[in-house]
N, C-alpha and C positions, 0 to 999 in steps of 0.2 A: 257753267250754266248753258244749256242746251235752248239756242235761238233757233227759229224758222222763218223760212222767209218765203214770202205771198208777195203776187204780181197779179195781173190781169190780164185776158186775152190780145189787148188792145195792145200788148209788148210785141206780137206776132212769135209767141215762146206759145208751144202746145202742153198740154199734161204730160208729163215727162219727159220733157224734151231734153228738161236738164235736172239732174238729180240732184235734190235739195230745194226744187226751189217748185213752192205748190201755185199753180196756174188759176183761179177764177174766171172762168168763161162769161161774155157780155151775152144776148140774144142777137139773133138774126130772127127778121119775119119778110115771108113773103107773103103777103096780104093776111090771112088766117091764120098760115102755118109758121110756128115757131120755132124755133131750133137754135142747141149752143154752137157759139163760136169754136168750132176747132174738136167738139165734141159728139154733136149729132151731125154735124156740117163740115166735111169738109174741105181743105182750100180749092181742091180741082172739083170737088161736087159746087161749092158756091159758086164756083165761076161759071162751070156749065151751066148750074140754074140761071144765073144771072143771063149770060149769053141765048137764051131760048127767052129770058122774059123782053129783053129790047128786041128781038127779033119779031115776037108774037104783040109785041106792043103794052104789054103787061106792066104792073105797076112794081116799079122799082123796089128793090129792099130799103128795110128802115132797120133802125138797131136803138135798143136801151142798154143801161147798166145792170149790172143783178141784183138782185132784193137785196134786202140786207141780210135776210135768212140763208142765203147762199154764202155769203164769206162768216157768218156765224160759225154754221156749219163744217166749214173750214178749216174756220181758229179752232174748233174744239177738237176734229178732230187730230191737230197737230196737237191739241193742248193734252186729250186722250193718250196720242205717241210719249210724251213725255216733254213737248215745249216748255218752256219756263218763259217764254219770252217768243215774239215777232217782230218781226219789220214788214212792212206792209206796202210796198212799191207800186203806184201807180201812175196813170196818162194822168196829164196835166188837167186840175180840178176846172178850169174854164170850157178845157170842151165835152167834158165830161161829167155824170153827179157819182163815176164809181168810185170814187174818193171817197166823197160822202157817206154814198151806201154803205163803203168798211166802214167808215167811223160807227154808224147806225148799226150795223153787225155786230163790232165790238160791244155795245151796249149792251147786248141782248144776254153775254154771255153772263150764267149767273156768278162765276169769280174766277173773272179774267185776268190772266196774265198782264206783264208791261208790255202795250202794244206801242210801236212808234212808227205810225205813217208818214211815208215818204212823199210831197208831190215833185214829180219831176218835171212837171210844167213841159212834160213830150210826149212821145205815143213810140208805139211801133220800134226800131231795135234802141230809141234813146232810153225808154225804157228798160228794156232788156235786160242794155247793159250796166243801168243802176242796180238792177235788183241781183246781177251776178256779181258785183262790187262788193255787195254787203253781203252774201254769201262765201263771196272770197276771205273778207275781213273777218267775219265769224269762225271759218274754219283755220284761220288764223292764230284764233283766241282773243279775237278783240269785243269791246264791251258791244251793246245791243245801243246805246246810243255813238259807239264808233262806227258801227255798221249801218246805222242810220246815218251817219255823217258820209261814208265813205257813197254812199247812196249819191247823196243828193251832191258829193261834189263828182261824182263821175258824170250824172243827168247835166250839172254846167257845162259840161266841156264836149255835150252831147249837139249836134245837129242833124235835124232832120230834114229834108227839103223834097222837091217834087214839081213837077209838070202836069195836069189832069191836060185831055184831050177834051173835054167838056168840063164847062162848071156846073151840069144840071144836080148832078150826085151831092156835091157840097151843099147845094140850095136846097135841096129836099132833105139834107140833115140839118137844118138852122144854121149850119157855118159860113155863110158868107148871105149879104142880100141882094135882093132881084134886082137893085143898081148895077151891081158888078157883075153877075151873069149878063144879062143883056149887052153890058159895055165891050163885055169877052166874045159874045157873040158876034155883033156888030164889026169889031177890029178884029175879028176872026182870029183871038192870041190863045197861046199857051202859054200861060200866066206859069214864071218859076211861083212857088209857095214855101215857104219857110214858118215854122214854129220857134215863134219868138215871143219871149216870155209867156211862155204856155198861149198862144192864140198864134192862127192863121195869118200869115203877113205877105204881100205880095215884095219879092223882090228884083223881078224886072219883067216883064213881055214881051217875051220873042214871038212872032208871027206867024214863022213856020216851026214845024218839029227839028227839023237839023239846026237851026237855031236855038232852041228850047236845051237840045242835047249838049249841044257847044256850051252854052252858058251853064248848064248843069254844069257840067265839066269843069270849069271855070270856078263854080265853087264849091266844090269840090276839096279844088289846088290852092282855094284863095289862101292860106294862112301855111303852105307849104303841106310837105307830106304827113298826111294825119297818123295816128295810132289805131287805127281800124277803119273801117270802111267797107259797110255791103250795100250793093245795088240794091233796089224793091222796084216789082214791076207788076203791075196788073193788066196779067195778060198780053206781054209787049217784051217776048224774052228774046228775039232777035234784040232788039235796041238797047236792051239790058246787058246783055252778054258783052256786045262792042265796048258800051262807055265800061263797063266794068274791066275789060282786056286794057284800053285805053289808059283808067288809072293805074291800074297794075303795071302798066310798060314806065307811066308816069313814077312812081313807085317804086322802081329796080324790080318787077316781079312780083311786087307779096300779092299774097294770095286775096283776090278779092271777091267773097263768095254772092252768089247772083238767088232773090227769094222772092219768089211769090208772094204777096200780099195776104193777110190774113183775111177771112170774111168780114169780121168789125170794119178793117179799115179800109177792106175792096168796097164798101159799099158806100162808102161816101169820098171815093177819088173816083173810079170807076175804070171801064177797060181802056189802054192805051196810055196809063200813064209809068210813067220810069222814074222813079227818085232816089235817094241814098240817104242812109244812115250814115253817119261820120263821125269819130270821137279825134277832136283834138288833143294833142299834147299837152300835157302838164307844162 
């Protein structure tokens, strides 16, 4: 049985980054102008834009999910290659509706295959690395609800975390309320953030950045040496590079690759922040 496997931009995985595994881009819009994530846009062009609109005082990017006609679109044309089957791998349905939208996609199609959507209740590499799980599992030979499973237990053992240098970005995407920017503003913090159970959780406040960093750090290592681990940084690749070198020595060495932010998820952390992807051990 010939399975495929669908993700979305918000994984920070491009169209064809990884073969096998088909990407659905989110929208970026800077006021009027529209454009796909990672398709018409991309990560050093969104940053540059970005970087000219706070300069000139411009109104921040916003982002949606895709129609449903866009992962329609999709499934068919895997379903045209010769799918028999999907798994459907996305960011956690709380911060997001591009869950939804596949489901509503799926519907569309007039005789659809066994679709089995994944939430991973994460974004960005915790996703990723689900949807290369059940990619791995498939090419395996395992069933389309193995590869579903293999999904959603690699997304458990996923953490995602991060420092924003501002919280205005999160506020203008609905992620967090005007209580707690002000309150960041005010104690002047670099609030760590963690995704936990698919939603936004603060998990300490450090004041300055070399604080922020350290404690980054910190969890990092909390549960000992993980089975992967890549830095993300928007726009802040000196301070990515360090803690990334950092856990690597932590580490014995392994290789700890250092990624720029995708435009979905650059536009609601914003510039200056450093966070990591990290899969722990089984």
């Amino acid at each position: 049985m010939s399975i495929a496997i669908v993700t979305d931009s918000a994984s920070d995985l491009e169209q064809g980054e990884i073969d096998g595994i088909t990407v659905v881009p989110l929208s970026l819009h800077f006021g009027e102008q529209q454009f796909e994530d990672g398709v018409t846009l991309s990560k050093l062009d969104f940053w540059e834009r970005l970087d000219r609109v706070v300069d000139e005082g411009g109104e921040l990017p916003t982002t949606s999910q895709p129609a449903p006609g866009a992962f329609r679109d999709a499934y068919q044309r895997l379903i045209d290659d010769g799918a028999e089957g999907i798994v459907s791998v996305h960011l956690s349905g709380k911060l997001s509706g591009t869950l939804n939208s596949a489901r509503q996609g799926a519907s569309l199609l007039a005789d659809a295959p066994r679709i089995e959507f994944v939430d991973t209740e994460s974004a960005s590499l915790g996703t990723a690395w689900a949807a290369e799980a059940a990619l791995s599992a498939i090419r395996s030979g395992a069933s389309i609800e193995a590869a579903a499973e293999a999904a959603r237990e690699t997304a458990s053992r996923a953490r995602t975390m991060l420092f924003v240098e501002t919280l205005d970005y999160l506020l203008r995407g609905g992620r967090i309320g005007r209580a707690r920017q002000l309150a960041g503003r005010v104690l002047r913090m670099r609030p760590l953030l963690e995704l936990v159970d698919g939603e936004i959780a603060d998990v300490e406040k450090p004041r300055t950045r070399k604080k922020a960093l350290d404690r980054l750090f910190a969890q990092i290592m909390i549960a000992g040496e993980p089975e992967r681990v890549t830095v993300l940084h928007g726009r802040a690749e000196a301070d990515a590079t360090a803690l990334a070198r950092r856990v690597s020595d932590a580490c014995g060495g392994v290789d700890v690759p250092v990624v720029l932010t995708s435009p979905v998820l650059g536009a609601h952390i914003g510039p200056g922040t450093v966070g990591a992807a990290v899969l722990r051990r089984a």
